[in-house]
C-alpha positions as CSV (number, residue, x, y, z in Angstrom):
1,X,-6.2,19.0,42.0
2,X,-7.0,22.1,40.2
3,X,-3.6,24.5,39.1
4,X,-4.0,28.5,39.2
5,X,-3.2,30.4,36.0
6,X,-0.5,31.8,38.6
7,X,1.0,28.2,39.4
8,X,1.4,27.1,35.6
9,X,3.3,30.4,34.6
10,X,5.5,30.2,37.9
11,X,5.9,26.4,36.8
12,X,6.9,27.2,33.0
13,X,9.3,30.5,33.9
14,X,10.8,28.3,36.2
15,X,11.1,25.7,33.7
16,X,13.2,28.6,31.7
17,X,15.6,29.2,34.1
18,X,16.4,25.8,34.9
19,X,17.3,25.7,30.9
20,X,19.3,28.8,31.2
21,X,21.1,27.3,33.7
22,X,21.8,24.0,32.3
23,X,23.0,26.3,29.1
24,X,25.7,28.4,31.6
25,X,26.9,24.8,32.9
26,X,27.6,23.7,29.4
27,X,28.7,27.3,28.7
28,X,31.6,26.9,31.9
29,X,32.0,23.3,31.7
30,X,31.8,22.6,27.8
31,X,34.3,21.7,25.2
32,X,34.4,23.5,22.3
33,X,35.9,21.8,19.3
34,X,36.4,23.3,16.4
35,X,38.3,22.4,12.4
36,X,38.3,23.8,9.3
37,X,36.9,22.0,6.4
38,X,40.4,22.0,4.7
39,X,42.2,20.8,8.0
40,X,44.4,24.2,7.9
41,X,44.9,25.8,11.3
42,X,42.7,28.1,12.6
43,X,43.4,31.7,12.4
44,X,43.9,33.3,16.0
45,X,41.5,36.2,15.5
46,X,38.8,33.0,15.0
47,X,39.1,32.0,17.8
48,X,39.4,35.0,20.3
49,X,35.7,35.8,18.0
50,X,34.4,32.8,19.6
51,X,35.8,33.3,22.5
52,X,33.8,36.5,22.8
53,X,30.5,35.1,21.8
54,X,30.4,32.7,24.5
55,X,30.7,35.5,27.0
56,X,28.4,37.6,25.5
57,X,26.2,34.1,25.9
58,X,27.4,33.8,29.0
59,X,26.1,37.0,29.7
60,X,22.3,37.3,28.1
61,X,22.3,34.2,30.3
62,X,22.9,35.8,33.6
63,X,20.8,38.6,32.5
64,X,18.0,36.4,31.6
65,X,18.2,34.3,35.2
66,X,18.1,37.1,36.5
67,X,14.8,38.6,34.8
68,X,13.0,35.1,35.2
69,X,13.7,35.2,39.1
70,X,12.4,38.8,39.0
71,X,9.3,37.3,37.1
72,X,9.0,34.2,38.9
73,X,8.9,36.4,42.5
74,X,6.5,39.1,41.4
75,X,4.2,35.9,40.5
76,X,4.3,35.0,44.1
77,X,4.5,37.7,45.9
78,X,2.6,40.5,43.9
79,X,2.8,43.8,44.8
80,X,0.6,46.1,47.1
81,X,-1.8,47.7,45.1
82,X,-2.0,51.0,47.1
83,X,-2.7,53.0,43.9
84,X,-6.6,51.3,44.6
85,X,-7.1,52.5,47.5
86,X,-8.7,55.5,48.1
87,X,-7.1,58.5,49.5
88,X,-8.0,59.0,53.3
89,X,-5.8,62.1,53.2
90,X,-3.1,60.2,55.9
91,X,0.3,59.3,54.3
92,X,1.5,55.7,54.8
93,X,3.9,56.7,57.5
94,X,2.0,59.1,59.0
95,X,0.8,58.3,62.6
96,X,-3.2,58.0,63.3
């Protein structure tokens, strides 16, 4: 069974997102644990820093989910290429 060059890049972008996705579980589902070296609390500002990086995570995960998709469907349904045909001189939604 031979696999189009089409097939194995729809295969390894969806590969991607599947990982991305995995990555937002562990991202909404996850502990995070976190000590000093010195066992001293943790300052506050800390952790409202971490706090923000997982969101910004969070969110160049949604972002890239949502590119891959974009990818992924272009791959299987490409585009009309109306720019190669020739001009007849009749618009598209003109009437014959």
């Amino acid at each position: 069974m031979a696999t189009t060059p089409e097939e194995l890049r729809i295969a390894a972008i969806g590969s991607k997102i599947e990982f991305a996705k995995s990555e937002l579980q562990t991202v909404h589902a996850g502990r995070v644990r976190v000590a000093t070296d010195d066992g001293s609390e943790l300052p506050i500002d800390c952790l409202a820093h971490l706090g923000s990086v997982l969101s910004n995570y969070e969110q160049m995960l949604f972002d890239q989910i949502a590119d891959l998709e974009y990818q992924q469907e272009l791959l299987r349904f490409p585009p009309d290429k109306k720019e190669d045909r020739e001009d007849d001189g009749i618009s598209d939604n003109q009437d014959t």
